[in-house]
C-alpha positions as CSV (number, residue, x, y, z in Angstrom):
1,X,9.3,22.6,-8.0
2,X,7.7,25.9,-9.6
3,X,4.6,26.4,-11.4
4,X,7.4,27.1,-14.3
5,X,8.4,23.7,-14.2
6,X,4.8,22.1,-14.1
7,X,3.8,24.0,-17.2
8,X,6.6,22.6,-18.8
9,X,5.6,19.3,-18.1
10,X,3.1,20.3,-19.4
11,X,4.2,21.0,-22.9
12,X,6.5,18.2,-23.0
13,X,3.2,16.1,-23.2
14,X,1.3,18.0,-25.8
15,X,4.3,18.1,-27.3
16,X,4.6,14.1,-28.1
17,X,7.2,13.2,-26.0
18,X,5.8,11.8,-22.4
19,X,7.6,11.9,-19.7
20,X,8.3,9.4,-17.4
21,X,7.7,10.7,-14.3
22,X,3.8,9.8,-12.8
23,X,1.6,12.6,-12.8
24,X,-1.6,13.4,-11.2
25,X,-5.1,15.4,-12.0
26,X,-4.8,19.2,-11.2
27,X,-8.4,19.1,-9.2
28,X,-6.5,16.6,-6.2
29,X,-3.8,19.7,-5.9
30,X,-6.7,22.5,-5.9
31,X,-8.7,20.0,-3.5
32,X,-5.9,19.7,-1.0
33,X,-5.6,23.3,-0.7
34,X,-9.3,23.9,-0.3
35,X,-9.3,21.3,2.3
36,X,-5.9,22.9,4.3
37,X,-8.2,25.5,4.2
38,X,-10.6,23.7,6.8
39,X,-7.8,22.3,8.9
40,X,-6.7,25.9,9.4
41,X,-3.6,25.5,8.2
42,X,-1.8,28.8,6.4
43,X,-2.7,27.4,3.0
44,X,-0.2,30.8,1.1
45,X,2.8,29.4,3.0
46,X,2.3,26.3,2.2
47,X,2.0,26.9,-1.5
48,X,4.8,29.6,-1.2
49,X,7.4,26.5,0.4
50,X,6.0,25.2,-3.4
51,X,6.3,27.8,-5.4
52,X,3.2,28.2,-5.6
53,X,0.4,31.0,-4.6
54,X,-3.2,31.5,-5.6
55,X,-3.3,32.8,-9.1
56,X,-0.6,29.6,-10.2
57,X,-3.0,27.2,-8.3
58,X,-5.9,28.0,-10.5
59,X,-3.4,27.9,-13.6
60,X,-2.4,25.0,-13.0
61,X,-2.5,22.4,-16.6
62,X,-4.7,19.6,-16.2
63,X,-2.3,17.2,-15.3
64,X,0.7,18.1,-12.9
65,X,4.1,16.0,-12.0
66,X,3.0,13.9,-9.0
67,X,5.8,15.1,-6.8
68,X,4.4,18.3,-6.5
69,X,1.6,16.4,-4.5
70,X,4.2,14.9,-2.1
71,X,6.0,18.3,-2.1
72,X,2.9,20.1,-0.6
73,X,2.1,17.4,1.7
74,X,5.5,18.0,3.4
75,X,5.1,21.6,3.0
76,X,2.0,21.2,5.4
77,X,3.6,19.0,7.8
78,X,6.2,21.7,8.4
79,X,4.0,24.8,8.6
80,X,1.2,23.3,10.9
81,X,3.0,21.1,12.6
82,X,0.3,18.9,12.8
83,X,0.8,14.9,12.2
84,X,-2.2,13.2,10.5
85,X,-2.9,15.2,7.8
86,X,-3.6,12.9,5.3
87,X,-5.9,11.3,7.8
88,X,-7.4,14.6,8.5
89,X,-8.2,15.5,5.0
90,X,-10.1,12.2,4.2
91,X,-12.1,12.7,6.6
92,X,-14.0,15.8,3.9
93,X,-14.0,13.2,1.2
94,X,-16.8,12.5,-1.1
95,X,-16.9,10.7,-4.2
96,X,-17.8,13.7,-5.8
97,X,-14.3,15.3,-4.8
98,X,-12.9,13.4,-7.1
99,X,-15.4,15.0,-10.4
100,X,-15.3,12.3,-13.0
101,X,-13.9,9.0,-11.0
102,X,-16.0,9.7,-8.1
103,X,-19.1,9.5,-9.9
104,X,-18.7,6.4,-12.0
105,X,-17.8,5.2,-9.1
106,X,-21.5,6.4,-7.2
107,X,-23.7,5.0,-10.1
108,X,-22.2,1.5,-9.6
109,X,-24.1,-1.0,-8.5
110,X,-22.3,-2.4,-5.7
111,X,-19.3,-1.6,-3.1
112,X,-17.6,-4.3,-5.0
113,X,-18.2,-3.1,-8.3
114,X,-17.3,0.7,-7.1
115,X,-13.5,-0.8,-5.8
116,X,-12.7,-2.3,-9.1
117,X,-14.1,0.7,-10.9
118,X,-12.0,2.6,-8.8
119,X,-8.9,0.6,-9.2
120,X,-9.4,0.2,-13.2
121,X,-9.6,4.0,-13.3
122,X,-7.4,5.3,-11.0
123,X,-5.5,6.6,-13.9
124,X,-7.8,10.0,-14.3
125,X,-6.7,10.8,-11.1
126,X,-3.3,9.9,-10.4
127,X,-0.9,7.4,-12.6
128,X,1.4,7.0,-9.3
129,X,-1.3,4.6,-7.1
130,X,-2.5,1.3,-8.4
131,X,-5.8,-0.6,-6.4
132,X,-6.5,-4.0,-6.5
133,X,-9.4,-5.5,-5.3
134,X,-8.3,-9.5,-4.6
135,X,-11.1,-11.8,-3.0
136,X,-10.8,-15.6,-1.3
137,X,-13.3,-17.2,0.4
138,X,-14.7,-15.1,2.7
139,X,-12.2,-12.1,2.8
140,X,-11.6,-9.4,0.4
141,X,-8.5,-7.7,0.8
142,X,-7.9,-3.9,-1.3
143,X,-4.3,-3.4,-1.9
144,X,-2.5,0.0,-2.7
145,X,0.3,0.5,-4.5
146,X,2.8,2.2,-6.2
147,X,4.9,1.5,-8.9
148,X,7.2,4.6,-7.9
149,X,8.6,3.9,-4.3
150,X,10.9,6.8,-4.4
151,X,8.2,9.1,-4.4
152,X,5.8,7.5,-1.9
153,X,4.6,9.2,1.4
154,X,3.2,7.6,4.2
155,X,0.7,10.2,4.4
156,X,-0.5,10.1,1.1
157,X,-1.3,6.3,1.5
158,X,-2.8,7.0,4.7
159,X,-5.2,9.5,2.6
160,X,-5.8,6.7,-0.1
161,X,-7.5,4.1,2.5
162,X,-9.2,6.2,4.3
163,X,-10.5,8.4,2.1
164,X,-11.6,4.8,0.6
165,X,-12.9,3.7,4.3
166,X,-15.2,7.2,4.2
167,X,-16.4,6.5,0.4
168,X,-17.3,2.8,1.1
169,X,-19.2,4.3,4.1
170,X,-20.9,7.3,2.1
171,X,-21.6,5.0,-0.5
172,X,-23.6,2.4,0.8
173,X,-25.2,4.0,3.9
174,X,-23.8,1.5,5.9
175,X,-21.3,2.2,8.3
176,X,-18.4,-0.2,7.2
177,X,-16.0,-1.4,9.8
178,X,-12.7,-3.4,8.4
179,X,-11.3,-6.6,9.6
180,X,-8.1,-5.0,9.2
181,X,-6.3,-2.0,7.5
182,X,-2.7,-2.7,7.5
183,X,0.1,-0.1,6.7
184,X,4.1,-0.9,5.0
185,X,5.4,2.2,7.2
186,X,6.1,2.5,10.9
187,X,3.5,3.6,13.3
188,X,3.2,7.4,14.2
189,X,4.0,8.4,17.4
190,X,0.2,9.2,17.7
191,X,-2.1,6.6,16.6
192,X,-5.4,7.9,18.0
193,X,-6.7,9.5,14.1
194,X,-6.1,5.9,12.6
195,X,-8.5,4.4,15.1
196,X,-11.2,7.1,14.9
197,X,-11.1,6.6,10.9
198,X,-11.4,2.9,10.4
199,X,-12.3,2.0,14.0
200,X,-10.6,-1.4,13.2
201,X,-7.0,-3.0,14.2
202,X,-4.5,-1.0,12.3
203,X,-1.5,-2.8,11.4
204,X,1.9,-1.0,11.0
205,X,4.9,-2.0,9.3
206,X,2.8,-4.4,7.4
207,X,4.0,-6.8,4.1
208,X,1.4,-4.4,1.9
209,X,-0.5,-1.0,2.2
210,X,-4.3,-2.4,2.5
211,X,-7.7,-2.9,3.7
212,X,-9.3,-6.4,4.9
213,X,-12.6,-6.7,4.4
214,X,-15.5,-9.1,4.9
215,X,-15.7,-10.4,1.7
216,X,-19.8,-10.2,1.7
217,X,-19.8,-6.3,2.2
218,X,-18.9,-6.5,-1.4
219,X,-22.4,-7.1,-2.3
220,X,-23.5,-4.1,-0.6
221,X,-25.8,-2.0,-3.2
222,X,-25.0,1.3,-4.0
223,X,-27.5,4.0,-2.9
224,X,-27.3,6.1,-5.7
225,X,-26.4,3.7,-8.1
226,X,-27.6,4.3,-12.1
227,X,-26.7,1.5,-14.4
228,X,-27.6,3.2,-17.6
229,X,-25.7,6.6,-16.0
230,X,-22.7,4.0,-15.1
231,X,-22.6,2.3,-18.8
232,X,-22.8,6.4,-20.3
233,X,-20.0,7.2,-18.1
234,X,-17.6,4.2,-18.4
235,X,-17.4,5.4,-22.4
236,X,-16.4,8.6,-21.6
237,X,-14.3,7.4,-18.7
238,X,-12.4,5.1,-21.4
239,X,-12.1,7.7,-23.9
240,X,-10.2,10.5,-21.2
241,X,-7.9,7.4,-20.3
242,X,-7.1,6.5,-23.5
243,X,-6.1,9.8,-24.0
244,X,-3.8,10.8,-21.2
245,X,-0.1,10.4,-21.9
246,X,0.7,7.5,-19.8
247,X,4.3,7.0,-18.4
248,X,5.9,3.7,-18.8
249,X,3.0,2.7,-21.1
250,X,5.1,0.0,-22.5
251,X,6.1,-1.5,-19.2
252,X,2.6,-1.5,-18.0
253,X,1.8,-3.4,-21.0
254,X,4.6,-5.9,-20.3
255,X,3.7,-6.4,-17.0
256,X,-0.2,-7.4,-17.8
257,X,1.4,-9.6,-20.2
258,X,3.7,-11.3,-17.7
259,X,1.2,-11.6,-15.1
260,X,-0.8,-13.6,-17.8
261,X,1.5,-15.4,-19.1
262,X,3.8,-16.6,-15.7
263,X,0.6,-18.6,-15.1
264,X,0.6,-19.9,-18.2
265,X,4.0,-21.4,-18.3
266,X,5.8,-18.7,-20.9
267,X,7.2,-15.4,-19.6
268,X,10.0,-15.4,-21.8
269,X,11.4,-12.4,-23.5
270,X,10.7,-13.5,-26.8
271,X,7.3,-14.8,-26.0
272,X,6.4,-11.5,-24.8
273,X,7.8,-9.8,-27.2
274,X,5.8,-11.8,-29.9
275,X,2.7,-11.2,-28.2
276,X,3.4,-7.3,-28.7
277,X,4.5,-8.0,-32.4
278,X,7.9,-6.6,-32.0
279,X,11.4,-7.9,-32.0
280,X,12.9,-9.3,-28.7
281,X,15.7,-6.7,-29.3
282,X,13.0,-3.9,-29.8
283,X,11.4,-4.6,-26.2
284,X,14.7,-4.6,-24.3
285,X,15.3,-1.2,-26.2
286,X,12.1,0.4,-25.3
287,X,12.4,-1.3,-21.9
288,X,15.4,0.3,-21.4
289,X,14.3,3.7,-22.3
290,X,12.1,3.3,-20.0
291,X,14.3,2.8,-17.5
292,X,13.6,-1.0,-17.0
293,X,14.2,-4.9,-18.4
294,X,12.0,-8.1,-18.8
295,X,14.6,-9.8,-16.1
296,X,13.4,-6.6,-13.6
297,X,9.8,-7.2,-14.3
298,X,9.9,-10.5,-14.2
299,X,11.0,-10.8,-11.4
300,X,8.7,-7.8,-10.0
301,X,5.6,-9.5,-11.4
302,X,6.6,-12.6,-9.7
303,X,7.0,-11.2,-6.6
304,X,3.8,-9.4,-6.7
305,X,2.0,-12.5,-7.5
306,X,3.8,-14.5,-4.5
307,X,2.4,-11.8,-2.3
308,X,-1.0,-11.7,-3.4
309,X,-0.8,-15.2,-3.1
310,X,0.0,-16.1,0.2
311,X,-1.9,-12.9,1.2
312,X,-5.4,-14.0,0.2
313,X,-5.3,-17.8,-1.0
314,X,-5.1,-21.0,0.6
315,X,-2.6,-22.1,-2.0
316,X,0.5,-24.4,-0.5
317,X,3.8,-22.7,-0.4
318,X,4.8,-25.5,-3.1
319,X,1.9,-24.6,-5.2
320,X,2.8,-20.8,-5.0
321,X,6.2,-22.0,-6.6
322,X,4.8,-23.8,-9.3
323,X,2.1,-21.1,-10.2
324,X,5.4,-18.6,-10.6
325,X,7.4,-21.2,-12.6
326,X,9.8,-22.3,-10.3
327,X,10.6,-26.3,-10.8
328,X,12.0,-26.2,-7.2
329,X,10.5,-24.9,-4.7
330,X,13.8,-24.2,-2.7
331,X,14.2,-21.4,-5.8
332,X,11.3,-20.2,-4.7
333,X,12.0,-19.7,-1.0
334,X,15.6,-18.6,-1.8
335,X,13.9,-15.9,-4.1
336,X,11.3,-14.9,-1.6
337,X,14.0,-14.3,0.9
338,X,15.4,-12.0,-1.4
339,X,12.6,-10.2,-1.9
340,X,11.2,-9.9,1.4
341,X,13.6,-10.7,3.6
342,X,11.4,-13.5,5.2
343,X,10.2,-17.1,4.4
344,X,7.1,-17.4,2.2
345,X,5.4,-19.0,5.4
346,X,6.7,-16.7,7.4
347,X,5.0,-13.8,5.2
348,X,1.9,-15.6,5.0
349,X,1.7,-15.5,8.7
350,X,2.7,-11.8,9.3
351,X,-0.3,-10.8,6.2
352,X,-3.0,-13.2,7.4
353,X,-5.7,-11.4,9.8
354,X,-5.3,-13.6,13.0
């Protein structure tokens, strides 16, 4: 990918016609140099391998394709040859790194109010990742994701948590240890970084990318929290994302509206379709330009839910099925399998901190 083709991208947006392809903010691409920079690794070859060298950096339009991200994290691999990089840049995190999210995130009042800010506005910083902040009883368990699998990096996930970890820890002046971080991809040869970072059990080749945590270290105040600051900056937060071209928009909306109304008892096509006052055969079409259908995210959705379910609830296996609309619960199981390749129970047990 050249700086050419990111200034396309570019235009395409201005231009009307979004693409669909996740992009990210500019200021995570210029970060991630700067911080190469302090690993000691060649930052010009690395942008070179990219097409890429100082003077395009700082060009650069606001938002850039996301797999220009994953393209310079390989590049970096190659030309240090070091592993861990992703774990070696979080460790220079602040909330500040990341300019506008990182500081409604610092004037919130609490830890737990900062990870929902953070997952509700993820957006300004990069449309590929997705947080979720889920809490049962007395365990709170942060899950990363990504609605683009094809372009996900281990070591860009590995960046996500624990630049999270440091954050939490700069955040409330309290030196956070998790129950548990657990990671979808198989262990490094090397996993001395992960234990220096979150100095918990890591878990590889996990069900989900994500970080267990004691669910009362949510309440944890922020230091430099600001309510009146936080409330000023929301609106402007709001008014940035309303304003991004966002790709898939209209899946995204089908999906909130599946994941209300599974529970509810109604995630038909036409139901949906109603509730977004347009013709059933108008959301298949606009489904299918971009490139998806309401079988394909039900069925997503539903897996989704069955996860987070038997991640973080005490919920029966039977009650799982019934939440997701399945009369039988052998449906349920015979789906699960399908999705997972293991037995609801048998997920529950593999997810559940022992």
């Amino acid at each position: 990918m050249s700086i050419r083709d990111t200034s396309q991208a570019a235009s395409v947006q201005r231009n009307g016609t979004s693409p669909t392809d996740p992009t990210l903010a500019r200021v995570l691409v210029q970060r991630f140099a700067v911080g190469l920079g302090f690993l000691e690794v060649d930052v010009l070859r690395v942008l070179r391998r990219c097409g890429l060298d100082e003077a395009a950096l700082e060009r650069l339009p606001d938002r850039v394709p996301y797999a220009l991200m994953r393209q310079l994290y390989v590049a970096a691999q190659e030309v240090s040859g070091q592993s861990g990089i992703g774990l070696r840049l979080a460790e220079q995190v602040r909330p500040e790194t990341w300019e506008m999210l990182g500081y409604v995130i610092r004037s919130s009042g609490t830890l737990g109010e900062a990870l929902l800010r953070a997952g509700r506005y993820m957006r300004l910083v990069s449309d590929a990742t997705e947080l979720g902040l889920h809490v049962e009883g007395e365990r709170a368990l942060l899950l990363c994701r990504t609605s683009y699998p094809k372009l996900a990096l281990p070591e860009v996930t590995e960046f996500i948590l624990a630049a999270i970890a440091t954050f939490g820890r700069h955040l409330s002046g309290v030196d956070l240890i998790p129950i548990e971080v657990r990671f979808a991809h198989a262990a490094p040869a090397d996993t001395q970084l992960h234990a220096r970072m979150f100095r918990a059990p890591v878990r590889f080749r996990s069900p989900h990318d994500g970080i267990v945590l004691d669910a009362a270290l949510l309440n944890l105040p922020i230091e430099s929290r600001d309510p009146l600051l936080c409330e000023l900056l929301e609106r402007q937060v709001e008014h940035v994302i309303a304003a991004l071209p966002e790709p898939r928009r209209f899946t995204r909306a089908v999906e909130r509206l599946l994941e209300t109304e599974i529970v509810e008892g109604n995630p038909a096509a036409k139901r949906i379709a109603a509730r977004l006052g347009v013709h059933a055969k108008t959301l298949a079409r606009r489904l299918r330009s971009e490139g998806t259908s309401h079988r394909r995210l039900l069925e997503s959705v539903r897996r989704e839910l069955a996860e987070r379910y038997l991640t973080v609830s005490d919920k029966t296996v039977s009650e799982v099925a019934f939440l997701l609309g399945y009369a039988d619960p052998s449906a349920f199981h015979k789906a699960f399998r399908r999705w997972t390749g293991v037995a609801p129970d048998g997920y529950r047990r593999r997810a559940r901190v022992s």
